[in-house]
GUTORZA-413332 format. One line per 8 residues: number of its first residue (from 1); their letters; for each residue x, y, z of N, C-alpha, C. Coordinates in steps of 0.02 Angstrom, whole numbers. Each point is the difference from the previous one (the first is absolute). Layout:
// residues N
NUM> a> X,Y,Z,X,Y,Z,X,Y,Z | ...
This chain:
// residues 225
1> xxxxxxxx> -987,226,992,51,52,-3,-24,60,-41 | -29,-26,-72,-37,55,-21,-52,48,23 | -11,-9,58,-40,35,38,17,55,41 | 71,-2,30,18,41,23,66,32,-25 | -27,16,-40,72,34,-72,-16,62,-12 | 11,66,20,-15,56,-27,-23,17,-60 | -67,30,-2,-14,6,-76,52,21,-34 | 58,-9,-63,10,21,-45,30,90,-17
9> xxxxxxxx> -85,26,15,4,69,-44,11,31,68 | -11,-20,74,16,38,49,95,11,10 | 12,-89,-23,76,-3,11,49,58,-48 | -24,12,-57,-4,38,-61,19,60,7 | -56,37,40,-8,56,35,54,49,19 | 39,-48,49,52,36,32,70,-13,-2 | -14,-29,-77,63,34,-42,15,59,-18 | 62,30,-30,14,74,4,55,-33,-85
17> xxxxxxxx> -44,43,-46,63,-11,-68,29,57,37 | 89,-34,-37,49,51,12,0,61,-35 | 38,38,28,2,72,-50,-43,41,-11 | -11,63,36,-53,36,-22,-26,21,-73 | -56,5,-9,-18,41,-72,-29,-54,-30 | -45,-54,10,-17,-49,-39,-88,44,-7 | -15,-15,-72,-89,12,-2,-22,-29,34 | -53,7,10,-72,-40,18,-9,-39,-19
25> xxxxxxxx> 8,-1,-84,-24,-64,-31,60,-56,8 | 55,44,11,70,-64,-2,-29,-25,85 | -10,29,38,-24,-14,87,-54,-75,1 | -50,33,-43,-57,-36,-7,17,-63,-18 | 45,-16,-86,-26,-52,-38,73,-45,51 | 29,24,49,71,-14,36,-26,-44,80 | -60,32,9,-46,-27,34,-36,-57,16 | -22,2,-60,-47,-56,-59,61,-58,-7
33> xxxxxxxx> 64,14,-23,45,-67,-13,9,-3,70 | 23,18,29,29,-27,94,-42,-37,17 | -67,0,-2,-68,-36,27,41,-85,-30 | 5,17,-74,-8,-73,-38,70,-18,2 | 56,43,27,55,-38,26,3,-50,62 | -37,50,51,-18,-25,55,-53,-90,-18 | -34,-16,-36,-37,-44,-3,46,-41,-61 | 41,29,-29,45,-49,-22,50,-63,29
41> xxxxxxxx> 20,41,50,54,-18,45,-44,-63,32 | -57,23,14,-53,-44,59,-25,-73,-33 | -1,34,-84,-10,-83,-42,58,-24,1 | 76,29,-9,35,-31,-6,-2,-63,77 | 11,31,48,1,-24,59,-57,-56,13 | -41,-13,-40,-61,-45,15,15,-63,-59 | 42,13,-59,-5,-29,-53,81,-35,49 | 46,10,24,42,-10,31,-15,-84,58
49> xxxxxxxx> -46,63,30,-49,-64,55,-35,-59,-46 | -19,-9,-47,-45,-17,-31,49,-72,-33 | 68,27,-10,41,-41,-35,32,-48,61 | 30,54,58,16,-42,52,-33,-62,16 | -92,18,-31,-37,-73,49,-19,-23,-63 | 37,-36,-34,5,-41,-51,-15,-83,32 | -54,-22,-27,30,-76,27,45,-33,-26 | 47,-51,42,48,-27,-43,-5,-30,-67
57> xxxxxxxx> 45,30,-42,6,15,-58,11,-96,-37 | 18,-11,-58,19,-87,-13,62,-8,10 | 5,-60,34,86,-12,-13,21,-18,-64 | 70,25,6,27,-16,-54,36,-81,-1 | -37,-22,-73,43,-65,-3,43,-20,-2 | -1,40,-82,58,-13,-54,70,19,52 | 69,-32,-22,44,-11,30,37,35,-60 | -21,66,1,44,72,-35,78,0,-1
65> xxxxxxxx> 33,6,-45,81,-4,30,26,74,-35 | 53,4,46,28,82,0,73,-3,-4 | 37,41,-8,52,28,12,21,35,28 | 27,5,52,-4,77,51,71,36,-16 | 22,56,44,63,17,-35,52,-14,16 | -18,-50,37,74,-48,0,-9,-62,-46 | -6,-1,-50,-44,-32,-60,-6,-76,26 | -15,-2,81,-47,-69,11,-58,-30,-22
73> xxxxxxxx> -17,-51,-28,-80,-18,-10,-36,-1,60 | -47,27,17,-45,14,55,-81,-6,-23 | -23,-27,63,-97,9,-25,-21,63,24 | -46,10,1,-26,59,20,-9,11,69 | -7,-56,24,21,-3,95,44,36,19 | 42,-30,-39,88,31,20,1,68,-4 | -62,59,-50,19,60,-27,1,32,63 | -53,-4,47,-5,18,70,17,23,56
81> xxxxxxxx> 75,-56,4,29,33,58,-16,-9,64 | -1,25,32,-10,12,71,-87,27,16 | -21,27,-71,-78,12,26,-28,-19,-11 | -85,9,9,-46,-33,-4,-38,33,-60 | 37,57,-45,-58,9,-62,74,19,-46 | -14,0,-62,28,3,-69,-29,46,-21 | 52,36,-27,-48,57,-46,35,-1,-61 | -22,-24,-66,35,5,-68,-31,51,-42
89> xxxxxxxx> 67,12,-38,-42,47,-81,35,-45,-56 | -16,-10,-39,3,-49,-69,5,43,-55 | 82,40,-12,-3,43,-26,17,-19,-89 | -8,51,-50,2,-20,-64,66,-18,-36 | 37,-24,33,49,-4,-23,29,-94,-36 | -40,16,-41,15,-98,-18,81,-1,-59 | 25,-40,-22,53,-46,-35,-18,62,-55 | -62,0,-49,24,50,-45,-21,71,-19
97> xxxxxxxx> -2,27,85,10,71,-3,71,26,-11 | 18,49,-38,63,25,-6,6,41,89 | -55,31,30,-22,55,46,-75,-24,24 | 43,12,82,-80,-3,25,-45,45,-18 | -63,-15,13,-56,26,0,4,88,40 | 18,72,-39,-5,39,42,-34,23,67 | -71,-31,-12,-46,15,67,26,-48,37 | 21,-61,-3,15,-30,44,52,2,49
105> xxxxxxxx> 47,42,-56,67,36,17,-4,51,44 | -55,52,-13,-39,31,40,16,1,85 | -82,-59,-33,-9,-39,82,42,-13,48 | 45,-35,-17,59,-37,29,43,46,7 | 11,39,-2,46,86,-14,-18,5,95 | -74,15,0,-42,36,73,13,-59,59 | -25,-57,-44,14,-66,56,76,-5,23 | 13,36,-19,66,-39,13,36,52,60
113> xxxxxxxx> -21,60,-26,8,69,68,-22,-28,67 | -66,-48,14,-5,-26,57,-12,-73,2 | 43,-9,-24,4,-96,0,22,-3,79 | 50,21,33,51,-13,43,-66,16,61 | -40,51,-23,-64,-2,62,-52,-55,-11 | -12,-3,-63,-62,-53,-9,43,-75,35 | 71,-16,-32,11,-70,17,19,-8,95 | -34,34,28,19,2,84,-78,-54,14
121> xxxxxxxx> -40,25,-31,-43,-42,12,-30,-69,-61 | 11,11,-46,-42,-38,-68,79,-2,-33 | 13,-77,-20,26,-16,-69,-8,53,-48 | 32,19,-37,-12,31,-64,53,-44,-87 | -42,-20,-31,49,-12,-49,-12,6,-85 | 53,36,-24,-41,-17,-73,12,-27,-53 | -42,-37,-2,23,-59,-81,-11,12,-50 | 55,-24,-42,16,14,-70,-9,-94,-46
129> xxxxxxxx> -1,14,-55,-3,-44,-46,73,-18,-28 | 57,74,9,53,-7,-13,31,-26,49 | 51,-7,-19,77,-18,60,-18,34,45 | 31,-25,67,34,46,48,44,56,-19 | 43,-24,-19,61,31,-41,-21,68,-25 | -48,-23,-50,-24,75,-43,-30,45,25 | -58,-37,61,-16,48,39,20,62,47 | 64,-50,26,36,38,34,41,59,-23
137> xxxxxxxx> 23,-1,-78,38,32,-35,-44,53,-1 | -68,-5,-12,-25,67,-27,-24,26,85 | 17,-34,57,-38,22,52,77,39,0 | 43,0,-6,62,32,36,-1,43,-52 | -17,6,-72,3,51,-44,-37,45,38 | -74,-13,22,-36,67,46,27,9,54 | 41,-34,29,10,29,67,-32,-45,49 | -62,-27,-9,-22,-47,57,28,-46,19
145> xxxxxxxx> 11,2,66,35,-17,54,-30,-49,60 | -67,9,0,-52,-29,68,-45,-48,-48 | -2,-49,-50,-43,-17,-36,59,-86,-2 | -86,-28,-7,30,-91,15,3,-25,-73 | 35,-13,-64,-36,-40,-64,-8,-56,11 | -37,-33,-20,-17,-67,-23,-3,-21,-85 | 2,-50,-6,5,-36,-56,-41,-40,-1 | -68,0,-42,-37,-60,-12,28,-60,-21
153> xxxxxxxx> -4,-57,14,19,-72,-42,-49,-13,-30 | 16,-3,-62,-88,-29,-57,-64,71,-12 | -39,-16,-24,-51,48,-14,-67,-28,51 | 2,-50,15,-39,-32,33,-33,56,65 | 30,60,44,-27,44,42,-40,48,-52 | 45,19,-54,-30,62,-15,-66,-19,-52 | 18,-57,-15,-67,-25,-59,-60,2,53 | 13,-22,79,-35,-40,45,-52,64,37
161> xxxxxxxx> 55,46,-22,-40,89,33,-17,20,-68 | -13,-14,-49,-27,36,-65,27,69,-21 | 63,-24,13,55,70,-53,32,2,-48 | -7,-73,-24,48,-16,-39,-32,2,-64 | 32,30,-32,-49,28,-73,24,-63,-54 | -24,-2,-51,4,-48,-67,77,-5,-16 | 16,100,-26,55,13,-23,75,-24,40 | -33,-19,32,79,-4,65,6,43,45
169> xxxxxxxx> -44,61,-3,25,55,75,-61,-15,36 | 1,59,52,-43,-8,68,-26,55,8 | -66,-10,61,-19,43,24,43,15,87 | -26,61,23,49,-4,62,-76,-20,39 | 11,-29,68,-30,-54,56,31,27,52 | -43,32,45,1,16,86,-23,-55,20 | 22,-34,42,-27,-51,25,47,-17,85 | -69,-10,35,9,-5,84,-4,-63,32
177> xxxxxxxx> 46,-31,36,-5,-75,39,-7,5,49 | -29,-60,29,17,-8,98,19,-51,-16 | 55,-30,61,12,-71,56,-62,-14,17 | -27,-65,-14,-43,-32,43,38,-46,35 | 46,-12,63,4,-72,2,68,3,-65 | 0,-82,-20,45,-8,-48,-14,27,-78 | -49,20,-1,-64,4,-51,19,79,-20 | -21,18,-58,2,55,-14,-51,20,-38
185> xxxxxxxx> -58,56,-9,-66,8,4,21,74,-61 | -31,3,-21,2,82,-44,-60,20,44 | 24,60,13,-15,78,63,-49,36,-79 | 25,52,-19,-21,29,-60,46,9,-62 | -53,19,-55,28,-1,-50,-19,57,-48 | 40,65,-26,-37,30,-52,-34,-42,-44 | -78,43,-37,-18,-27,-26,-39,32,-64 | 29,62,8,-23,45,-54,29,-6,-49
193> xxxxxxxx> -44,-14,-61,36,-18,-72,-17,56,-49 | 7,-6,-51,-8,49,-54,-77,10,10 | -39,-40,5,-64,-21,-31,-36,18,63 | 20,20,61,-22,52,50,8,61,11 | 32,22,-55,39,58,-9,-79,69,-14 | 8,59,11,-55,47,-12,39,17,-38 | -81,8,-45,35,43,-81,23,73,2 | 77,3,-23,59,30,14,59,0,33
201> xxxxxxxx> 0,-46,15,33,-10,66,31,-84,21 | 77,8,43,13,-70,-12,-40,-37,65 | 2,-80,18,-37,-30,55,55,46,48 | -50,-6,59,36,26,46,-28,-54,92 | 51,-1,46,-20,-47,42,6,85,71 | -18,-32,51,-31,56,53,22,-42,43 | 41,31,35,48,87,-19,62,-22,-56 | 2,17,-24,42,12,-76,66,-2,41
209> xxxxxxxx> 55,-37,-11,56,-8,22,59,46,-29 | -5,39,-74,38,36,-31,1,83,31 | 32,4,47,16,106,1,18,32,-45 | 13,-33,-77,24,49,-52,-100,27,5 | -36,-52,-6,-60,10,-5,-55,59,38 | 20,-27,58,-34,31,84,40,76,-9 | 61,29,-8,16,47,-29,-12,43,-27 | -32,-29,-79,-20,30,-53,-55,33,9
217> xxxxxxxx> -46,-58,15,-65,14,5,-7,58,67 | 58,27,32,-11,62,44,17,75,-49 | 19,-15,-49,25,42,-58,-70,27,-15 | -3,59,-50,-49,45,-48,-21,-48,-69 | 61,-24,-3,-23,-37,-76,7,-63,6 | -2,-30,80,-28,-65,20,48,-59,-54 | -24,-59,-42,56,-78,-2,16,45,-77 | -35,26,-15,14,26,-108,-16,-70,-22
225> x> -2,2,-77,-46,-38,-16,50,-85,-14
């Protein structure tokens, strides 16, 4: 496929910035980024493919128990539904946060604008360490409306995904399932930790799921420090 992909700087080309009166040099160095937009998009799209042909991932053993928001005990089978993939976020919100985690608050802010599109095809759900209950309280304090809570039973998931800190709180966990069969397999999993992180800067996973982010970084003064 990479073979017959328009070079780049030709596709580049015959763009037109808006608005008359731009320099040369604004033309030029405007030029120069379109090229590496254009080949952005093209990694994204390959790193995409790349994940799709994952071989199947391990099943999962452990016999996880949940709470859903009809505060049933459920395994993780059950989180599913009707499809064939799960998509969770494992957000920071454990027993002794007074307040979730703002970025996470964030996150879940954007997810939640297209939950009602994402869940046509993929499960979507996100688990908490707290109640149902509490979750829900602060989901109706924002306004979200299209978002599934869950309730972990035990620490046993989040110890099991390595979020669960000494102190009692957490890290937040993207994490992706399939249906195998009766079986259930982990698809993908963020996996960027502090300690992959480039100096300045927090870990980041590709494509970055936050638009406060994708946003910013279209700004002059880009994330601030």
């Amino acid at each position: 496929m990479a073979d017959t992909l328009i070079p780049a700087a030709r596709l580049a080309a015959g763009a037109k910035t808006p608005f008359p009166g731009a320099s040369a040099a604004y033309e030029a160095a405007r030029q120069a980024l379109r090229v590496e937009e254009i080949e952005f998009g093209r990694h994204q799209s390959r790193l995409a493919a790349q994940r799709r042909a994952l071989p199947p991932g391990p099943v999962i053993a452990k016999d996880y128990r949940f709470m859903d928001e009809q505060a049933f005990e459920v395994g993780l089978r059950d989180l599913f539904g009707d499809k064939d993939t799960l998509v969770t976020y494992f957000w920071m919100y454990g027993p002794k946060r007074g307040r979730p985690c703002p970025m996470c608050t964030n996150l879940l802010g954007a997810l939640n604008g297209n939950a009602a599109d994402i869940k046509q095809r993929v499960a979507l759900k996100v688990l908490g360490r707290s109640s149902v209950e509490r979750q829900y309280a602060f989901a109706q304090e924002r306004g979200w409306r299209d978002l599934n809570f869950v309730q972990t039973v035990g620490d046993d998931y989040a110890s099991d995904l390595g979020v669960l800190l000494p102190d009692g709180s957490e890290y937040p966990a993207l994490t992706v399932y399939r249906r195998d069969g009766d079986a259930v397999r982990l698809f993908w999993a963020s996996e960027m930790g502090q300690d992959m992180a480039d100096p300045g800067e927090d870990p980041r996973d590709a494509p970055g799921l936050g638009v406060l982010w994708s946003v910013l970084d279209l700004s002059p003064g880009g994330r601030g420090a």
